[in-house]
KEZATI-756736 format. One record per residue (C-alpha): residue in one letter; chain; x, y, z. Coordinates in Angstrom, 2 decimals. Layout:
<rec><code>A</code><unit>A</unit><px>X</px><py>Y</py><pz>Z</pz></rec>
...
END
This chain:
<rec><code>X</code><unit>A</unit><px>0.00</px><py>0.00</py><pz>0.00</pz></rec>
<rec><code>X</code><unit>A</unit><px>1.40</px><py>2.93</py><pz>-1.01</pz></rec>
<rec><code>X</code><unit>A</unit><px>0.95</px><py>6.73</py><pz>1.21</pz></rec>
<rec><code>X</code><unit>A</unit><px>-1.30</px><py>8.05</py><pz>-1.46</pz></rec>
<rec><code>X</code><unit>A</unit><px>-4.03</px><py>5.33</py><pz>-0.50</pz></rec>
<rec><code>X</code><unit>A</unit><px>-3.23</px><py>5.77</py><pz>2.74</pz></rec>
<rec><code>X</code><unit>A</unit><px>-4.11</px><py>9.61</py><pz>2.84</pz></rec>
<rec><code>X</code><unit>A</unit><px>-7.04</px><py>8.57</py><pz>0.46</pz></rec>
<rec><code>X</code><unit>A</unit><px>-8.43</px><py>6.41</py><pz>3.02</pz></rec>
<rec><code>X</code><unit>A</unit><px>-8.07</px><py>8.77</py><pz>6.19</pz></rec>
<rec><code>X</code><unit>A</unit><px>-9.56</px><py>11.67</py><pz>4.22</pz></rec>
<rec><code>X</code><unit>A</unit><px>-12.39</px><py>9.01</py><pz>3.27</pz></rec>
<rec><code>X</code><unit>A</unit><px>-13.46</px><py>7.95</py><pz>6.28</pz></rec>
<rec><code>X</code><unit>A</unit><px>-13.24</px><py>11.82</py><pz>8.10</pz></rec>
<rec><code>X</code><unit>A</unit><px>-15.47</px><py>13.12</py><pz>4.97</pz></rec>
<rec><code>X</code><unit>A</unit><px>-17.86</px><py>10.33</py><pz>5.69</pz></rec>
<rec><code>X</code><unit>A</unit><px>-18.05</px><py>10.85</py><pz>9.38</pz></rec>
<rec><code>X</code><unit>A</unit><px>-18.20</px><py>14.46</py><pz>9.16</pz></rec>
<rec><code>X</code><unit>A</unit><px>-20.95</px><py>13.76</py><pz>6.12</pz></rec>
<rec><code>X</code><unit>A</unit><px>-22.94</px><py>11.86</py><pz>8.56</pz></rec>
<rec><code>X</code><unit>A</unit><px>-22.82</px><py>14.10</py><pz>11.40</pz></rec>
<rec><code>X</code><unit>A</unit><px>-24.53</px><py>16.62</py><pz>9.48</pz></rec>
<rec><code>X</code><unit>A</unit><px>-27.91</px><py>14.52</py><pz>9.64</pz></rec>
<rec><code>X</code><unit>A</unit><px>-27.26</px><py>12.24</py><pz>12.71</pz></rec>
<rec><code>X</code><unit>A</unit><px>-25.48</px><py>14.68</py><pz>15.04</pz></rec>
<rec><code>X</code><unit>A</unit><px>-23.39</px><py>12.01</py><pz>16.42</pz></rec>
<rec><code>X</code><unit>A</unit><px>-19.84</px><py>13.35</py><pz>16.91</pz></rec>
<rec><code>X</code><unit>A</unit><px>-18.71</px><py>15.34</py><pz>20.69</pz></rec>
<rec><code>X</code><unit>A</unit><px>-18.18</px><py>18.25</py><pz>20.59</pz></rec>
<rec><code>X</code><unit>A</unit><px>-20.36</px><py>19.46</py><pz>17.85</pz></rec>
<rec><code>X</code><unit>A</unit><px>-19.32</px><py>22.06</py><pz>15.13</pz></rec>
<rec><code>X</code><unit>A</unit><px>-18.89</px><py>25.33</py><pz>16.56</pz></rec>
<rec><code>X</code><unit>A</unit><px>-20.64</px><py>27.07</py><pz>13.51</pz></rec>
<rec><code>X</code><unit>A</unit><px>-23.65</px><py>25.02</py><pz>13.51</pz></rec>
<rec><code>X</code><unit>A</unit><px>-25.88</px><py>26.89</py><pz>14.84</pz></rec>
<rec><code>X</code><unit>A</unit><px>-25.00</px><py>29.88</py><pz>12.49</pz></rec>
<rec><code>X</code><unit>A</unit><px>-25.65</px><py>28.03</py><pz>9.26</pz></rec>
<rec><code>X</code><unit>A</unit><px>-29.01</px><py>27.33</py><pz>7.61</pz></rec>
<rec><code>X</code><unit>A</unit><px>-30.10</px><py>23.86</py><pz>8.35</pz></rec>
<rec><code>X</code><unit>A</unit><px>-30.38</px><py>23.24</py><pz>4.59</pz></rec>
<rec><code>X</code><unit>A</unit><px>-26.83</px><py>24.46</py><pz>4.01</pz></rec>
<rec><code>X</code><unit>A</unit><px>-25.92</px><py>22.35</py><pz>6.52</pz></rec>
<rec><code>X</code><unit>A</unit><px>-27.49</px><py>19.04</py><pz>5.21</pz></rec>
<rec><code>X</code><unit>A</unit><px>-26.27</px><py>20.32</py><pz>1.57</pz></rec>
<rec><code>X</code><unit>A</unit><px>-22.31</px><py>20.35</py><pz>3.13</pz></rec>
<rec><code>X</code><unit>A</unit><px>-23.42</px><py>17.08</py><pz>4.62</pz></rec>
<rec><code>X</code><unit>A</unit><px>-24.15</px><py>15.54</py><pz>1.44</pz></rec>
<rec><code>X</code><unit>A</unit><px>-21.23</px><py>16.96</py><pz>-0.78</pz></rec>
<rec><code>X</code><unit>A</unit><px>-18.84</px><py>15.42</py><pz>2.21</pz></rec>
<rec><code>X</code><unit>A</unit><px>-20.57</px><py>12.29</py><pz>1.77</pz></rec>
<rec><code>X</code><unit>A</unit><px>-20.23</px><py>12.29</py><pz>-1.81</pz></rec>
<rec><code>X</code><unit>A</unit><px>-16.39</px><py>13.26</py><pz>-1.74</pz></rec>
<rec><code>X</code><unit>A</unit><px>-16.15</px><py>10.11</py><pz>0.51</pz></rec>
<rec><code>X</code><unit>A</unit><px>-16.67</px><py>7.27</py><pz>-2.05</pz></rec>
<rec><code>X</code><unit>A</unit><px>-15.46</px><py>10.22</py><pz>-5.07</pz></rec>
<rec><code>X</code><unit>A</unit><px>-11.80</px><py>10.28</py><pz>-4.01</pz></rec>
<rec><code>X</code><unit>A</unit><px>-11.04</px><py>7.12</py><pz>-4.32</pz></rec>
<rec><code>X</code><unit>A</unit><px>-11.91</px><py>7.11</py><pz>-8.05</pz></rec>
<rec><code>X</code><unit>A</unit><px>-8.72</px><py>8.51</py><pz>-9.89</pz></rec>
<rec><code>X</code><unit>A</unit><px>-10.81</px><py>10.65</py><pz>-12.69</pz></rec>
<rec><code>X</code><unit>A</unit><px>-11.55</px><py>12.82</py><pz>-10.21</pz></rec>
<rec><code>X</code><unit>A</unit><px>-9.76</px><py>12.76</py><pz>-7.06</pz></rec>
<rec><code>X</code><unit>A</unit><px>-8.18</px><py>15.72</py><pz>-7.96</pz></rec>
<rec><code>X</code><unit>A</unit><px>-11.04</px><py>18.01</py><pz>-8.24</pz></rec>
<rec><code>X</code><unit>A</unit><px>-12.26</px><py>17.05</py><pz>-5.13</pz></rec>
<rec><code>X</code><unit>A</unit><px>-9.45</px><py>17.62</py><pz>-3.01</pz></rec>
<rec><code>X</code><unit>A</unit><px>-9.05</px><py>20.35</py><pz>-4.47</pz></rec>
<rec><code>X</code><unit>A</unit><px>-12.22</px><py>21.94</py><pz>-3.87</pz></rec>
<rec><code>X</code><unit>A</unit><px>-12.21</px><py>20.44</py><pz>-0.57</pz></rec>
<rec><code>X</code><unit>A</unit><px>-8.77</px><py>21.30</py><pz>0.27</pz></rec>
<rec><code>X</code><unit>A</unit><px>-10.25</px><py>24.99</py><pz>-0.37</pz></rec>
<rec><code>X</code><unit>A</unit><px>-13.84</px><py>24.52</py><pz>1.03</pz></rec>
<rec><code>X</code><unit>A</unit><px>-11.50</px><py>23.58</py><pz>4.31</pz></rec>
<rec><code>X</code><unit>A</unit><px>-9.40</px><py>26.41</py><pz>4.17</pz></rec>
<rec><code>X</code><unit>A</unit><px>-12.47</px><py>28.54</py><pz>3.78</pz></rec>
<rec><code>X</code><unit>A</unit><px>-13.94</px><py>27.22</py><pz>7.09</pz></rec>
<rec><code>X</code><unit>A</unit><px>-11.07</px><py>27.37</py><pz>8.90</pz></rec>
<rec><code>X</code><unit>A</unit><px>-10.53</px><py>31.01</py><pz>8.65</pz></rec>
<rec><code>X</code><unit>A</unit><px>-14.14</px><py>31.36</py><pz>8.99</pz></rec>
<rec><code>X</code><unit>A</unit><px>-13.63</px><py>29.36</py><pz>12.73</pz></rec>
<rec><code>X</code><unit>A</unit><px>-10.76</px><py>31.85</py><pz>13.27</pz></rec>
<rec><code>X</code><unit>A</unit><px>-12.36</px><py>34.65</py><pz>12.49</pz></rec>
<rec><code>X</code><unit>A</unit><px>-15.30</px><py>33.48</py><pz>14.94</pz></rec>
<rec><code>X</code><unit>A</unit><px>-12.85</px><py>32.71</py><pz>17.60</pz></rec>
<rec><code>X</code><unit>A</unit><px>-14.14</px><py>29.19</py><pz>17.87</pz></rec>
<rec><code>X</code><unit>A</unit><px>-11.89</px><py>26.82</py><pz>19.45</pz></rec>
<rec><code>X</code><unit>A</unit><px>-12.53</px><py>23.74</py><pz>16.94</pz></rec>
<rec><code>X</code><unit>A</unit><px>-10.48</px><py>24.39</py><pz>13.90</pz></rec>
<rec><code>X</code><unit>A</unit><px>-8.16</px><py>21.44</py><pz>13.91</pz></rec>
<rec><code>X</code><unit>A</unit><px>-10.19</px><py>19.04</py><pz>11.75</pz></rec>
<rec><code>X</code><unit>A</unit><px>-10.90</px><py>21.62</py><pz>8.77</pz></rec>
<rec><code>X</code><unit>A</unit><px>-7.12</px><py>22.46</py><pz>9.13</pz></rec>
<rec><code>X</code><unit>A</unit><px>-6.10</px><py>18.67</py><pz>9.39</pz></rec>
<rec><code>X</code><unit>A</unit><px>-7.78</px><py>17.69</py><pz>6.45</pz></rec>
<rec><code>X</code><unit>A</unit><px>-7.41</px><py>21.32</py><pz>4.23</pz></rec>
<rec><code>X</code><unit>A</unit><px>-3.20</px><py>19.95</py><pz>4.49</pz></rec>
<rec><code>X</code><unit>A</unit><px>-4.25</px><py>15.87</py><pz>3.50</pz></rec>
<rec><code>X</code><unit>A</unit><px>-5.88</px><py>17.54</py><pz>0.84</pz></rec>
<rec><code>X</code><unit>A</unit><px>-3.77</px><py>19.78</py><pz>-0.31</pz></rec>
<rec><code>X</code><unit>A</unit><px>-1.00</px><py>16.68</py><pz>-0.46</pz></rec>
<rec><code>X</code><unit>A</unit><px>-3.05</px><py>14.88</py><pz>-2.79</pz></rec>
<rec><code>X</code><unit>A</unit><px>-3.22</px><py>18.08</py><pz>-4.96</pz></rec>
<rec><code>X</code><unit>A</unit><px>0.13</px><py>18.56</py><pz>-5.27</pz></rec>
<rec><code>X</code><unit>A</unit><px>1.22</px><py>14.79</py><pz>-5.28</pz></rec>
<rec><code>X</code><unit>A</unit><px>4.63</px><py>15.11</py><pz>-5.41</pz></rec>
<rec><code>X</code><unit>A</unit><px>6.31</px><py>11.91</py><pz>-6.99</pz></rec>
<rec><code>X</code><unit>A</unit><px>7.40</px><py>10.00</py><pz>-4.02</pz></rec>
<rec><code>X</code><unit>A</unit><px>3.54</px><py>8.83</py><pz>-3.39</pz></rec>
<rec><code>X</code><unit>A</unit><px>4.00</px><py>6.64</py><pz>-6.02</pz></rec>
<rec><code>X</code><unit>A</unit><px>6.09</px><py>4.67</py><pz>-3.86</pz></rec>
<rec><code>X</code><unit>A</unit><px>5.14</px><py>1.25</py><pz>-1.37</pz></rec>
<rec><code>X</code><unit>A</unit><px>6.12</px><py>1.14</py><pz>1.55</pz></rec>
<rec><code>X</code><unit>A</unit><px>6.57</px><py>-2.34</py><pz>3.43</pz></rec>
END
């Protein structure tokens, strides 16, 4: 298994947790901005996370979605900032995994054992 699956995987499983929370409310502490986005926003962010989740591991286009996620996560984290919320480092945690697969410099082409 090479680090590119690896990152693949961990970005999977966060978008499809995060995806998920946004209709099942399931994850401690909640989101910090909840409360100050629409409810239909919310369940439309909810769904795009979702989708990215099974999207990124198909090559065609893996790199438009971390791309736009990589930005969507950027976004939110200065938004969190700028709020002075205290839960940033999961949109800044996954904004960098993304942001990796972006850029994909040649050594993820590698195995590791």
């Amino acid at each position: 298994m090479n680090i590119t699956n690896v990152i693949i995987a961990i970005c999977s499983f966060f978008f499809f947790m995060v995806g998920a929370d946004k209709f099942f409310s399931f994850l401690e502490p909640p989101c910090s901005l909840e409360n100050s986005i629409s409810p239909i926003v919310w369940k439309i962010f909810g769904v795009l996370q979702f989708a990215a989740s099974i999207l990124i591991w198909l090559p065609k286009y893996r790199k438009y979605v971390a791309g736009f996620f990589s930005i969507f996560m950027l976004v939110f984290t200065v938004i969190h900032l700028m709020a002075d919320t205290y839960d940033v480092g999961g949109s800044a945690f996954m904004g960098v995994l993304l942001a990796l697969l972006v850029w994909n410099p040649s050594f993820f082409g590698g195995t590791s054992k």
